[in-house]
N, C-alpha and C positions, 0 to 999 in steps of 0.2 A: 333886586333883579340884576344888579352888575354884577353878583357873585356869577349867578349861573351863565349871564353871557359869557362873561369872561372863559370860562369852561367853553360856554359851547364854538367861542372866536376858535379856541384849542383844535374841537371837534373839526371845524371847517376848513381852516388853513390845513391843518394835515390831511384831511380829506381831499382837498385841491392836489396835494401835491401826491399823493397816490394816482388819483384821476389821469393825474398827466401823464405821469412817466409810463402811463398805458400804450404801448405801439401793436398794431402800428395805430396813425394819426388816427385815421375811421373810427375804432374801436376804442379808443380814449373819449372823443366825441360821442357816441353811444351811451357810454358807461355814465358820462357828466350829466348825460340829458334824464338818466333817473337818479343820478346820488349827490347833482349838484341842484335838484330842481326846487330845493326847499327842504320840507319836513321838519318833523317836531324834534328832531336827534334824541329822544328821550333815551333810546338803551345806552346809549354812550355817556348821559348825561348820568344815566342809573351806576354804571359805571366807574366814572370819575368820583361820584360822590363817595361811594360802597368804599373806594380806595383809603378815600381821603377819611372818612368815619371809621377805618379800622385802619388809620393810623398811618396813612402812606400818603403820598403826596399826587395831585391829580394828575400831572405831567407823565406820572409811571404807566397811567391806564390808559394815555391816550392813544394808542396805536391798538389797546384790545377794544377800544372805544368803536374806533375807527372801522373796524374787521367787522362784529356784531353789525353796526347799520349798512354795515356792505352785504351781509349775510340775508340781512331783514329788505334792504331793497332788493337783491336777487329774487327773494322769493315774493317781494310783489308783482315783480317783470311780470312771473308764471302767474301768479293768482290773475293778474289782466288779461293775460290769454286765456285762460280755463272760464272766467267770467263776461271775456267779451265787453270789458270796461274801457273804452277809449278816452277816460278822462283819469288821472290822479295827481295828485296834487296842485289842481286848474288847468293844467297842461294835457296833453298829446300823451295818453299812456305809450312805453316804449314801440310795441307790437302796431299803434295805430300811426305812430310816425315813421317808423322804418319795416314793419312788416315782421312777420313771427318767424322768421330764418334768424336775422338780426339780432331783434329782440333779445333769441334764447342763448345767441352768442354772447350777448353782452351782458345775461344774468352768470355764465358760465364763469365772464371773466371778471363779475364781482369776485363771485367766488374764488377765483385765485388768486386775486390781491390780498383778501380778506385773509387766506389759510398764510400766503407770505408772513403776514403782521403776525399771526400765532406761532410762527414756527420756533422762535426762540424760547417758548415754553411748553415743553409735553403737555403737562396738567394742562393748558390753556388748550390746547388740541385738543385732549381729549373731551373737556367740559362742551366747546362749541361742537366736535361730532356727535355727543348723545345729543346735544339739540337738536340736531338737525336729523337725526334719527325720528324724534320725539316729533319735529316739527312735519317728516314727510310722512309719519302715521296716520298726526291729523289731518295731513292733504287726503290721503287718502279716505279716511274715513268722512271725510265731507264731499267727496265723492259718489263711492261705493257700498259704505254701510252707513248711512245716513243715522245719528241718533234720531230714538223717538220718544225720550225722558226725557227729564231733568238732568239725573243721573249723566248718562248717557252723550248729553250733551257740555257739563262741566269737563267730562274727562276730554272732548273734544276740544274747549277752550282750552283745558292744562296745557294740551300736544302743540294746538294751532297756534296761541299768544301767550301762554305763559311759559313753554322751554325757551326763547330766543329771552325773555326779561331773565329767567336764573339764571340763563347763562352770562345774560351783561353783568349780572350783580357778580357771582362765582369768578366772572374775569377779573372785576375788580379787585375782590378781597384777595384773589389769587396774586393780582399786582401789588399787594402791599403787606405780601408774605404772612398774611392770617393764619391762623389755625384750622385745622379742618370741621371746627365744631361751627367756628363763624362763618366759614366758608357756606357750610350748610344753610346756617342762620339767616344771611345774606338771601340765599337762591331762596328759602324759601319765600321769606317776607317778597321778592318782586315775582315769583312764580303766580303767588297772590294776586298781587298788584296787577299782573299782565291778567288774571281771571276777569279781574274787575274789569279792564279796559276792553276785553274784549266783550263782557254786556253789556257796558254803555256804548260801545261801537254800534253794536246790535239794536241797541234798544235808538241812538241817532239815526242810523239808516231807515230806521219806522219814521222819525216823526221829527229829525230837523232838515233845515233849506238847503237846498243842495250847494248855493251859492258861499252859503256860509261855513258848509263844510269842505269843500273845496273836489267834491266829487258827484257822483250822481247818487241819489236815492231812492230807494225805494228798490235797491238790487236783490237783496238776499230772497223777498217771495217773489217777482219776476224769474230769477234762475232756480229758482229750490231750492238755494242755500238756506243750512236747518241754523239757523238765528235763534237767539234763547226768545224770540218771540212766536216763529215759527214751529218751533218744536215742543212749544209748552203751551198752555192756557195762562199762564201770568203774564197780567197786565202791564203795561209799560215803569207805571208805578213800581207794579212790587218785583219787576224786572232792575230796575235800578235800586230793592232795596235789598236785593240780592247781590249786586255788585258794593253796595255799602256793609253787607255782611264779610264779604272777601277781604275790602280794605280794612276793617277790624281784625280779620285773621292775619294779614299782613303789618299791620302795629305790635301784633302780639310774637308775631317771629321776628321783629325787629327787637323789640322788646330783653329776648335771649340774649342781644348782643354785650358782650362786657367791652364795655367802650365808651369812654368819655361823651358828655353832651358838647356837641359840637356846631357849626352851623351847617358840616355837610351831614349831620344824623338829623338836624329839625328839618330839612330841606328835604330829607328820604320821608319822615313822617306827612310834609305837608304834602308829599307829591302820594300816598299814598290815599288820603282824603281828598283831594283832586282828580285821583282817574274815576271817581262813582261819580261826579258831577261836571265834571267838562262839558264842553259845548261844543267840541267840533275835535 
C-alpha cells in the first residue's frame, strides 16, 4: 500500500496546488469543494502506473494525472445536476451546496485547469478530446436514446466509463514516450477495466448501503437511468460475472504489452481483478 499512496501523496499535492492558484478566491473554493472532497483518484493512479510499467517514471504523469480527475470530477458536477443527487462523496454535491449557476461554473473551470496540464503535449490533447467526445455521447445517450440490450448498453458503458480510464492509461504511456502499438495496448486493457467498473457501479447501486458507499442508492431505477440491471434481465450475480468477463479481457490487452514485470504492471493486473469485486 506505500507504493500506491505514495503516488497518490503525488496525485493530491499537485492537485492542491492547481486548486489554488484558481482566481478569483470564490471559484478556487468551488473547484476544492468537488476535487479536494476525497475520491478514489483511480484514473491518475491508472496513469502513473501505465507510465511507470512502459518504462518512464510516475512524476512525468503527474500533471496528465491530475487533468484526467479534473476531467472526471467536471463531469460528475453535471451527472449531479441531471440526476438531482445532493450527495457525493458523503458531502453536499456541488449544485446542492452553491446552486447550479455555480456549480456549472466550476465544472467549466475544472475543465480549464485540466486542458492547461495537457497543453504541452498535442497527443495528450488530443487523446483527452476524443474522450470527452466519447464521454458526451454517452451522456447523451443515457439521456435520450436510452439502450434497451445488452449490447446497447456496453456500448453506453465504453462512452460513459471506459473513454475517461483509456484516456488516463494513453496519458500515461504517452508520458513515458511508448510506442503507439502500447499506447493502444495500455487504453485498451483500462477501456476494459472502466467496463467493468462501471457494472459493478450498477450492480452496488442495486444492492449495497448507501452509507458504505458514500452516496445514495437505489438512483439509477428511481430516475431511469438504463443500469446493466435495468436494461437487462441479468441478475446481480451474473451482472458481476459479466464485469469479471471484461476484467479478463482487460489482462488479456495488458498482456500485448512488451514490458518488463514490474510492480507498477502487477499493481495494473491486480487493479483490474479488483474493479469486478469492489465494494463501494
Amino acid at each position: 500500500m506505500e507504493y500506491l499512496m505514495a503516488r497518490r501523496t503525488l496525485v493530491e499535492d499537485r492537485l492542491e496546488e492547481v486548486v489554488e492558484r484558481v482566481e478569483p478566491r470564490e471559484l478556487s473554493e468551488r473547484l476544492a469543494h468537488t476535487a479536494l472532497s476525497g475520491g478514489k483518484r483511480v484514473r491518475p493512479t491508472v496513469a502513473m502506473l501505465v507510465c511507470e510499467a512502459a518504462g518512464g517514471d510516475a512524476k512525468d504523469a503527474v500533471d496528465f494525472g491530475v487533468g484526467i480527475e479534473l476531467v472526471h470530477d467536471a463531469s460528475l458536477v453535471v451527472d449531479d445536476i441531471i440526476d438531482r443527487s445532493d450527495v457525493r462523496r458523503g458531502t453536499p454535491s456541488a449544485w446542492a451546496e452553491y446552486g447550479y449557476g455555480p456549480a456549472i461554473i466550476a465544472s467549466d473551470g475544472m475543465l480549464g485547469e485540466a486542458f492547461e496540464l495537457f497543453s504541452s503535449q498535442p497527443r495528450a490533447m488530443e487523446v483527452v478530446a476524443e474522450s470527452m467526445i466519447e464521454l458526451g455521447m454517452g451522456e447523451a445517450s443515457e439521456l435520450v436514446d436510452l439502450p434497451s440490450n445488452q449490447s446497447e448498453y456496453m456500448e453506453l458503458a465504453r462512452r460513459k466509463t471506459g473513454a475517461l480510464f483509456r484516456a488516463a492509461a494513453e496519458l500515461g504511456a504517452i508520458a513515458a514516450e511508448a510506442d503507439p502499438e502500447t499506447v493502444d495496448a495500455f487504453g485498451e486493457y483500462a477501456e476494459r477495466v472502466g467496463i467493468a467498473f462501471q457494472i459493478r457501479d450498477d450492480v452496488l447501486d442495486e444492492t449495497a448501503d448507501p452509507d458504505d458507499l458514500g452516496k445514495p442508492t437505489g438512483q439509477d431505477e428511481e430516475i431511469g437511468r438504463p443500469s446493466i440491471v435495468q436494461v437487462t434481465d441479468l441478475s446481480a450475480d451474473e451482472a458481476n460475472e459479466l464485469a469479471h468477463e471484461q476484467s479478463d479481457a482487460a489482462l488479456a490487452a495488458l498482456g500485448r504489452v512488451d514490458a518488463p514485470d514490474s510492480a507498477a504492471l502487477d499493481y495494473l493486473r491486480d487493479f483490474a481483478e479488483f474493479v469486478a469485486t469492489r465494494e463501494h
